[in-house]
C-alpha positions as CSV (number, residue, x, y, z in Angstrom):
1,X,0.0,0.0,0.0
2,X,2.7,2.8,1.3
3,X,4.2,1.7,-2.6
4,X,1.4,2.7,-4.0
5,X,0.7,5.6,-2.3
6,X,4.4,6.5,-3.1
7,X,3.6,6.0,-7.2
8,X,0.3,8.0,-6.8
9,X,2.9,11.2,-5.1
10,X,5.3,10.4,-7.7
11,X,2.5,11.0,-10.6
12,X,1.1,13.3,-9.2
13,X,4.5,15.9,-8.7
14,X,5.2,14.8,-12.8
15,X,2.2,16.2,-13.7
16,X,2.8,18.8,-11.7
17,X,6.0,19.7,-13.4
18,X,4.2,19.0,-16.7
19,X,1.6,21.4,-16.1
20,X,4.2,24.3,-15.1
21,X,6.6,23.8,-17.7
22,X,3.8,24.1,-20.3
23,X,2.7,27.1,-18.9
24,X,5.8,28.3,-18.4
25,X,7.2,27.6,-22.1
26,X,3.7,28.7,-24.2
27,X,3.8,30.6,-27.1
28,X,3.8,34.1,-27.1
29,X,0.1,35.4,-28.4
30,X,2.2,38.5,-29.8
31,X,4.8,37.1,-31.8
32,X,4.3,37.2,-35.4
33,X,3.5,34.0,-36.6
34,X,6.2,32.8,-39.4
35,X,5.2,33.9,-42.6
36,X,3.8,30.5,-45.3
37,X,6.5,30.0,-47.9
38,X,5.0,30.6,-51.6
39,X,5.2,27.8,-53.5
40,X,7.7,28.0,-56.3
41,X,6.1,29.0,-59.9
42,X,5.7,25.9,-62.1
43,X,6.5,27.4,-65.3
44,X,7.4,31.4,-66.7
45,X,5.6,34.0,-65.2
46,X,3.0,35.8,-67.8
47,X,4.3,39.0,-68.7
48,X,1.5,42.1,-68.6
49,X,1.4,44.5,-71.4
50,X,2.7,47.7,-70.0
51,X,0.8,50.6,-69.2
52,X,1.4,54.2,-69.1
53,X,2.7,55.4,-65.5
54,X,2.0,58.8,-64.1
55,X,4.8,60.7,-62.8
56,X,5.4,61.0,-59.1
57,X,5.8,64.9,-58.3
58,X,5.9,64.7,-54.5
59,X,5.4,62.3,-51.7
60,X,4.7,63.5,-48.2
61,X,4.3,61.3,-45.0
62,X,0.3,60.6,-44.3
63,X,-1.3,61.4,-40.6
64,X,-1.4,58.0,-39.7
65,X,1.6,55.7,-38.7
66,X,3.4,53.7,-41.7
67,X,1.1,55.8,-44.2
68,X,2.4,58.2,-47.1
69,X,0.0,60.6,-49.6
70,X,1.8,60.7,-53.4
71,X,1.1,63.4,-55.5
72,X,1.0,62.1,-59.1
73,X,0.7,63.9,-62.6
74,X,-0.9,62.5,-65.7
75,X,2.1,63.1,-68.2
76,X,-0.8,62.7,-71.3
77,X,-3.6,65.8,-70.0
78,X,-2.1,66.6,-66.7
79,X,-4.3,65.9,-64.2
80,X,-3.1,66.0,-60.6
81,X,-4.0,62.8,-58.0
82,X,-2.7,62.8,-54.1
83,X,-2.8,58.9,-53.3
84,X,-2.9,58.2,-50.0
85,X,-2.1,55.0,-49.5
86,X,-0.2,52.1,-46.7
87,X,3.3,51.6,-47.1
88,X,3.4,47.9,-46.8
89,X,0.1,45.8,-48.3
90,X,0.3,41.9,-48.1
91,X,-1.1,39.7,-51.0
92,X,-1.1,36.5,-52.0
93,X,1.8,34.6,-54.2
94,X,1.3,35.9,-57.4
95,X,-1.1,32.8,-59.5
96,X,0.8,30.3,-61.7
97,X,-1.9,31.1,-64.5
98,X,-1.9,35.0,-64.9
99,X,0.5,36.4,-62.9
100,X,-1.6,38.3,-61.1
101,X,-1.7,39.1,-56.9
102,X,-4.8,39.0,-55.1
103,X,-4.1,42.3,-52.1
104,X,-6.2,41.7,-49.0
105,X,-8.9,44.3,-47.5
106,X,-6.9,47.5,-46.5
107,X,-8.5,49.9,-44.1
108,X,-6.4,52.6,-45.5
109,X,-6.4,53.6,-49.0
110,X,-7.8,57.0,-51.1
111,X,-7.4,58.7,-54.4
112,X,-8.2,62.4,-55.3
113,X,-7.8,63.8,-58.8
114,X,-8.3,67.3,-60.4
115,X,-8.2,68.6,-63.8
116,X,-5.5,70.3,-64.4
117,X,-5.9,74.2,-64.7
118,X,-6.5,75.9,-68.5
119,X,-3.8,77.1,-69.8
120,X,-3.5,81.0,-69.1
121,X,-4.0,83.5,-71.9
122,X,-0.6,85.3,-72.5
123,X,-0.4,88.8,-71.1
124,X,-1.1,92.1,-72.6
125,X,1.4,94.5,-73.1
């Protein structure tokens, strides 16, 4: 019986020890969790036909943290566009087939465009 009773004590303080190292070792709910590898492409990527790009005049930090506003110029009528967008946006791998990412929702993210003035008359002597 006392050999018994010693095998229950003995369980009982490894479980014990079990129980504290696992809450003493968790993980941390804060750290990042690693980041899925992409898989490899099978084949080429598709190339995209280019498009025209609109010049970037000016870029200025945004009001919120890790934000930035762009001011761009359309180099074909010149119209003028402040982008305020995030300065890091996750997507997806880009897809074997097109190319192409797919971005997530992002909470921050705006466009503004004017025209751009008429051109002035040239002054009377």
């Amino acid at each position: 019986m006392r050999k018994y009773l010693q095998l229950i004590a003995v369980a009982l303080v490894a479980a014990a020890i079990a129980a504290g190292a696992v809450w003493y070792f968790k993980p941390d709910p804060q750290a990042p969790a690693p980041a899925p590898r992409a898989p490899e492409p099978v084949g080429p990527m598709p190339t995209h036909a280019p498009l025209p790009r609109m010049q970037v005049i000016a870029q200025y930090g945004g009001p919120l943290q890790d934000t930035l506003i762009q001011r761009l110029r359309d180099p074909l009528d010149g119209t003028t566009c402040y982008l305020y967008l995030p300065i890091a946006v996750h997507h997806t791998p880009p897809v074997p087939e097109t190319g192409y990412v797919e971005y997530g929702a992002n909470v921050v993210g705006s466009i503004s465009c004017f025209a751009a003035p008429p051109p002035r008359a040239p002054a009377k002597p």
